[in-house]
C-alpha positions in Angstrom: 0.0 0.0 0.0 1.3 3.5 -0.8 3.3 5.4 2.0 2.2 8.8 2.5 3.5 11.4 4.6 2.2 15.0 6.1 4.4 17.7 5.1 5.1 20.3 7.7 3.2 23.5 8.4 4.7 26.0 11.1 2.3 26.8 13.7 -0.7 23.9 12.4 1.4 20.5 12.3 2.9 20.9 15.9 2.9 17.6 18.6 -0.2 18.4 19.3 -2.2 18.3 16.2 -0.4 15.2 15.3 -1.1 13.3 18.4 -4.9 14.7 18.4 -4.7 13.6 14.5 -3.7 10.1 15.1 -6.3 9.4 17.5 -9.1 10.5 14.7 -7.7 9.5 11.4 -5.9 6.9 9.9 -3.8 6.8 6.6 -0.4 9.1 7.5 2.7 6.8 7.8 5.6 9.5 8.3 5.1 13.1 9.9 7.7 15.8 9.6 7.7 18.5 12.5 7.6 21.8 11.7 11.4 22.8 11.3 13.9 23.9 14.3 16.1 26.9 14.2 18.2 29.0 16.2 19.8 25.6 17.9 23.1 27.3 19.5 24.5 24.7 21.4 24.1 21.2 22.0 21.6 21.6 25.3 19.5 24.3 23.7 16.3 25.1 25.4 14.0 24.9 21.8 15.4 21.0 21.6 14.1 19.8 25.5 10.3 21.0 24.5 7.4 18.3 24.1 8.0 18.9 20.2 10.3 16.2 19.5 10.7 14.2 23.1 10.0 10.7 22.8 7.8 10.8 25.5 5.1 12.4 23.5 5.8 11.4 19.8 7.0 8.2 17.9 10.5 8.4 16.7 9.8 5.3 13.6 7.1 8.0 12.4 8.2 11.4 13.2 11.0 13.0 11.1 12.6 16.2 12.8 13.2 18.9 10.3 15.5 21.9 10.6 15.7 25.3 8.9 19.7 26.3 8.8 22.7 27.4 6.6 25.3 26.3 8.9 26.5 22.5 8.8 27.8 23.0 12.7 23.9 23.7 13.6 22.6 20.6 10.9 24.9 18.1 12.6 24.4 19.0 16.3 21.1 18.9 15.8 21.0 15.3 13.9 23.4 14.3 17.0 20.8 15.2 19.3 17.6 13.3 17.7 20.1 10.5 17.0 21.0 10.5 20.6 17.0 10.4 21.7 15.7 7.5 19.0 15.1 9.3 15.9 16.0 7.4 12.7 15.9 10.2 10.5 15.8 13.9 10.3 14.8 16.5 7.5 16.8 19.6 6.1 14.0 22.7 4.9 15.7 24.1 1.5 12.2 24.4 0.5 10.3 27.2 2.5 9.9 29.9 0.1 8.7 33.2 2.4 11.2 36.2 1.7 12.1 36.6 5.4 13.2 33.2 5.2 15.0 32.8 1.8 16.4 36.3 1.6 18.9 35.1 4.8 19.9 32.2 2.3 17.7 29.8 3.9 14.7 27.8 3.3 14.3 27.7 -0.2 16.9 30.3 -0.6 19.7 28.2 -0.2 18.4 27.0 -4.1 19.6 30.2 -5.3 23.1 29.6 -3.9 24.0 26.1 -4.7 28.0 26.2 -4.3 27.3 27.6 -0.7 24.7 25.2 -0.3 26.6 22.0 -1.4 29.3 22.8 0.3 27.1 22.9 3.4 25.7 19.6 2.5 28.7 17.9 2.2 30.3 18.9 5.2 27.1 17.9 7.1 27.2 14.3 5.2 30.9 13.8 6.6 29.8 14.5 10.9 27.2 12.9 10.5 26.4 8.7 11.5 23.7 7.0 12.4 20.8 8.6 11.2 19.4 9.1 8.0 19.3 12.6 6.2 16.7 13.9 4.0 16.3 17.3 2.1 12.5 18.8 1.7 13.2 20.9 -1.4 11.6 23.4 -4.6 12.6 23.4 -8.3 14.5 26.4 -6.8 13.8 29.7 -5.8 14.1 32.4 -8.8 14.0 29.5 -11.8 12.9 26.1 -12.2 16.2 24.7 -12.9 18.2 25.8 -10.1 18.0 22.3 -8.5 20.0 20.7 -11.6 23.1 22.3 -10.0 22.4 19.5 -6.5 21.9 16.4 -8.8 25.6 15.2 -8.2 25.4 16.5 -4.7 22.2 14.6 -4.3 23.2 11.0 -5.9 26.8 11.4 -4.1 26.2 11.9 -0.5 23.9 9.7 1.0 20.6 10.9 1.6 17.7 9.1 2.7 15.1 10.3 0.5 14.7 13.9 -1.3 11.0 15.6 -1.1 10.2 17.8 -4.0 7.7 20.6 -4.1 7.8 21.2 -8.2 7.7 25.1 -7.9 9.8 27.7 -7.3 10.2 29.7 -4.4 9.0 32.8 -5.8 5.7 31.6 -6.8 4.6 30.4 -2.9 1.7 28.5 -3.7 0.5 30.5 -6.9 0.1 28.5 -10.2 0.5 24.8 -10.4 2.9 22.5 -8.9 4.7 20.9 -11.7 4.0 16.9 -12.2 6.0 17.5 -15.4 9.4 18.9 -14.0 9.3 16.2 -11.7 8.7 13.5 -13.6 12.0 14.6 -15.8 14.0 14.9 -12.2 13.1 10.7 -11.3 15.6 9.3 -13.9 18.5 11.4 -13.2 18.3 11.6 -9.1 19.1 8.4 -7.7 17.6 8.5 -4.4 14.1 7.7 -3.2 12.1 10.9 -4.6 9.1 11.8 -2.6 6.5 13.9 -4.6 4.7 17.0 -2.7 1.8 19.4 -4.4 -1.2 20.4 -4.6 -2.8 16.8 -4.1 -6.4 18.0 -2.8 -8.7 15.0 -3.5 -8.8 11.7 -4.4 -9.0 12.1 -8.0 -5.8 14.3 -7.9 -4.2 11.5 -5.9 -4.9 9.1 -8.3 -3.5 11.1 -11.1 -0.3 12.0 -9.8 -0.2 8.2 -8.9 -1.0 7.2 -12.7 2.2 9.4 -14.3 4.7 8.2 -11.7 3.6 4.6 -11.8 6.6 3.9 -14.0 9.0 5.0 -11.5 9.4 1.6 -10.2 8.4 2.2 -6.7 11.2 5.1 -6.3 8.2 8.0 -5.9 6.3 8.5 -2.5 3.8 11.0 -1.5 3.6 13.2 0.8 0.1 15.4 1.4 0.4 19.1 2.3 -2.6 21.6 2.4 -5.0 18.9 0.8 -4.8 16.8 4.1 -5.0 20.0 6.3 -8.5 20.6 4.1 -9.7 17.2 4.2 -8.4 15.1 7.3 -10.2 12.2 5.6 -7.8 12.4 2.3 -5.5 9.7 3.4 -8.0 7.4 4.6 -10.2 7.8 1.5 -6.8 7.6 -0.9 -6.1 3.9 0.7 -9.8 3.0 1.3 -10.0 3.0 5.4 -13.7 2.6 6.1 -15.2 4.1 9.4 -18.6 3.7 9.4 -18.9 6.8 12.1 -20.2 9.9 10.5 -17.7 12.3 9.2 -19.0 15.6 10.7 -19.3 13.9 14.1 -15.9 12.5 13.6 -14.1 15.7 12.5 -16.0 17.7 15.5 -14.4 15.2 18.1 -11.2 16.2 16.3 -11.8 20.0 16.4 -12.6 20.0 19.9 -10.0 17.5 20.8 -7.9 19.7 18.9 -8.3 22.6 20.9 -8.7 20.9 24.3 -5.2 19.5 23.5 -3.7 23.0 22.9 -5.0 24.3 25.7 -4.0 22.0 28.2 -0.7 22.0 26.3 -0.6 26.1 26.4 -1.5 26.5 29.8 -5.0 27.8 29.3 -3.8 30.7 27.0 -6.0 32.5 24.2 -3.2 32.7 22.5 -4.2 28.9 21.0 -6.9 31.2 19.3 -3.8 32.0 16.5 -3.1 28.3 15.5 -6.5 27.4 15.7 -7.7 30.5 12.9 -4.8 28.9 11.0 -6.1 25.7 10.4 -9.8 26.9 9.9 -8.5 28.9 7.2 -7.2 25.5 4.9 -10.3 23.9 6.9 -13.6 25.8 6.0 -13.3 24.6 2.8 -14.5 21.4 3.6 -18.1 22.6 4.4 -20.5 23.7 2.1 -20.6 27.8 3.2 -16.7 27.9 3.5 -17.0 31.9 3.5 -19.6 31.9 6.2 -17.6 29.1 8.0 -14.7 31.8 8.2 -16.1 34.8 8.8 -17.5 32.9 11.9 -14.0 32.0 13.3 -12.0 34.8 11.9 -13.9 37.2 14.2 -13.3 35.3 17.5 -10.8 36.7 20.0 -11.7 35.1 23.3 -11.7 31.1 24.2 -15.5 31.6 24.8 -16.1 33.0 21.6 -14.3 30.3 19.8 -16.5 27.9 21.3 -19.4 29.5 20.6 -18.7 29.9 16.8 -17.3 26.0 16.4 -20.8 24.9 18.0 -22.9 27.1 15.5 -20.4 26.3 12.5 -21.3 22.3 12.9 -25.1 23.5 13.6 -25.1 25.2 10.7 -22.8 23.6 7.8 -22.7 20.4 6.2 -19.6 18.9 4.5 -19.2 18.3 1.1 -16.9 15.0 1.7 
């Protein structure tokens, strides 16, 4: 059965939505965490939170990811989720936002390759015992950017490589190139892992179709499509639950935002993340503007649960 994975969203994807999404929904096999930064020294205080411990997430399912330029800060972490059970851990070259890739990060470091190989390298040779991946774009100003990391890519030894076919500059704009990717599976030779626009079932199944003569070297990972639909995954490998679906994804809203709370101390400030996932979420409903002008107003915890109780009142889903 095909592996799929959940791609990493800052602020939606954290420990708790995907221990709160576990319990509801089946189909995911891998989860990246949002990505790490800013890791100083070898006992920094971002690495001892509930985000990666083992105590509170699988270490076979969950990949740590980091956003960084510097090989010193790539290996020390990958020492430190070695040295806690992780099998694997994830490098962003991919994020594409301009306070991210103007720093040469994130998708950035696309647009600077001998910088960026160099880095690789260097990480490749302090590194043991734990497997590397890169969650990449075409590049960031021009789709071909990434032909300049093929030898980097089939030399060192990475685990997998995840590719987003656009380009940094176009966000999420346009269309996520099948074709560009297809052309990248014959001359990279390490497990390729396709991300993009894969909303629905039908898009699933098409993607599937033009890579099915990749001889089981293409994966998939689901992105904004799975924060939409939580069912995607489930529906894409045919995982029946007989339990209605707006009572099941109410237990997971409300789970959802009992588990942040508990897990913030009570504070509103849960509000944020929530509005972030209602805005990829609404559209599952059948009045997805009316869904968010409901939550978008909200500032208190009361409010909240006032509008989630009227939003299920009032809206059905179209899944």
């Amino acid at each position: 059965m095909e592996t799929l994975s959940l791609a990493p969203f800052q602020g939606i994807t954290d420990v708790v939505y995907r221990n709160v999404f576990r319990k509801h929904f089946r189909g995911i096999d891998k989860y990246y965490t949002p990505f790490f930064t800013g890791i100083q020294k070898d006992n920094s205080k971002i690495l001892r939170g509930d985000e990666i411990c083992p105590d509170f997430n699988d270490v076979n399912t969950i990949v740590p990811q980091i956003l960084s330029n510097k090989a010193e800060e790539i290996v020390r972490f990958a020492n430190h989720c070695k040295s806690i059970g992780y099998k694997e851990f994830n490098l962003n070259m991919g994020c594409p936002f301009p306070r991210v890739a103007n720093k040469t990060r994130g998708c950035g470091l696309m647009a600077a390759p001998t910088r960026a190989i160099e880095m690789l390298k260097d990480v490749s040779e302090h590194i043991e015992g734990i497997g590397f991946s890169v969650k990449c774009r075409l590049g960031y100003y021009a789709d071909d950017e990434i032909l300049a990391f093929v030898d980097a890519f089939n030399s060192l030894n990475f685990s997998e490589i995840i590719i987003h076919p656009r380009i940094g500059k176009q966000m999420y704009t346009g269309e996520a190139s099948l074709d560009k990717f297809k052309k990248l599976i014959p001359v990279i030779n390490k497990p390729l892992v396709y991300n993009g626009d894969i909303f629905t079932v039908d898009k699933y199944l098409h993607v599937a179709d033009c890579l099915s003569d990749a001889n089981n070297k293409v994966s998939i990972m689901l992105g904004r499509g799975l924060l939409t639909n939580p069912f995607l995954a489930e529906d894409i490998k045919h995982i029946d639950n007989e339990t209605d679906r707006k009572v099941r994804l109410h237990n997971f809203v409300v789970d959802l935002y009992a588990g942040r709370l508990r897990h913030a101390g009570g504070s509103p400030k849960i509000i944020g993340s929530m509005k972030e996932l209602w805005k990829y979420m609404m559209n599952i409903f059948d009045d997805p503007q009316n869904v968010w002008r409901k939550v978008k107003k909200v500032n208190h915890l009361d409010e909240y649960e006032d509008a989630v109780g009227i939003i299920f009142n009032e809206n059905n889903l179209i899944i």
